[in-house]
C-alpha positions, 0 to 999 in steps of 0.5 A, a space after each residue: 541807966 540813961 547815962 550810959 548811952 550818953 556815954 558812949 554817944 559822946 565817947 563815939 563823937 569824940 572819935 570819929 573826928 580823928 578816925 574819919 581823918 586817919 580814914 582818909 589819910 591812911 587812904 591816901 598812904 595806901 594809894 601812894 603805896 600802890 603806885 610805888 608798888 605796882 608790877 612788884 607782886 606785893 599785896 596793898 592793903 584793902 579798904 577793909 583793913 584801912 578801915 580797922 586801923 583808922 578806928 584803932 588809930 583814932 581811939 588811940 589818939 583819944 587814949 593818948 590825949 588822956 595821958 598826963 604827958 602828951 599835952 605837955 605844954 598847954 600854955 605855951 604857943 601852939 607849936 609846943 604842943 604840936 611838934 611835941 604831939 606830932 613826935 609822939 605819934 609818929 613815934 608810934 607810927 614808926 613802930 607800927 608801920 615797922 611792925 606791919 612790915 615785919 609781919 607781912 615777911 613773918 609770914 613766909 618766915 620759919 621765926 620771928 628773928 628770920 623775919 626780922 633779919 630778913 626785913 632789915 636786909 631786904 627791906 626798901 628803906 628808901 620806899 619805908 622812909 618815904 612812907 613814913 615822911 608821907 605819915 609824919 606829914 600827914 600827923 603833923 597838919 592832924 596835930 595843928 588842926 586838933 590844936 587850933 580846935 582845942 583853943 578856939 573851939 570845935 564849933 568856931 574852927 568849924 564855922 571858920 572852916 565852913 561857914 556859919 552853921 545856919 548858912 546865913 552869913 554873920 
């Protein structure tokens, strides 16, 4: 029985590194989108809803690490793994900014093939594309940093970071 709080106490550990990290840059992405935004009348999502997708973005880096395919080349040098990791999220990324768009216009949309259609053709792709340059960005340093701390450790990573863990200098 004791084993099962451990289990969750170390599921959740294994969490919050990449959840606290999407956290902030979906922070980031909401305050770019504000300011691109402002005086148009399109709501920006509050911190509540950025809350909830960087939990689920964060499980699901930890669900997609698990996955045969997603560490394909860990042997090689780190930049295999880390373009191949940086594509794949952003793969997802793509469809889910897409499809939080699509949402938000199949709102006030009578079907989803309106609201697609409508989308598509009204959509600001210069303002979605430059939001999803902002998130590939944003995945790819998230990418680099898990990578180094895969092969050096969590633990040096950190003390590189931020110094020696007891606060005296080695």
């Amino acid at each position: 029985m004791s084993t099962l709080p451990g289990k969750i106490k170390h599921e959740l550990m294994k969490a919050l590194p990449p959840t606290l990290f999407f956290f902030f840059i979906l922070h980031v992405v909401t305050l770019i989108r504000a300011l691109m935004i402002k005086g148009t009348g399109i709501s920006v999502g509050t911190s509540g809803s950025v809350l909830i997708a960087s939990l689920i973005l964060g499980k699901s880096v930890l669900v997609a690490d698990m996955l045969p395919f997603i560490n394909r080349f860990p042997d090689k040098p780190l930049i295999w793994n880390v373009l191949w990791k940086t594509l794949m999220y952003a793969m997802v990324a793509l469809v889910v900014h897409f499809l939080e768009r699509l949402y938000d216009y199949w709102k006030d949309a009578p079907s989803l093939i309106v609201a697609n259609h409508k989308l598509i053709t009204e959509i600001n792709w210069p303002r979605f594309w430059a939001i999803q340059i902002l998130l590939v960005t944003l995945i790819l340093m998230y990418c680099v940093i898990a990578e180094l701390a895969r092969v050096i450790g969590h633990r040096t990573l950190k003390t590189i970071f931020f110094g020696p863990l007891n606060g005296s200098r080695e």
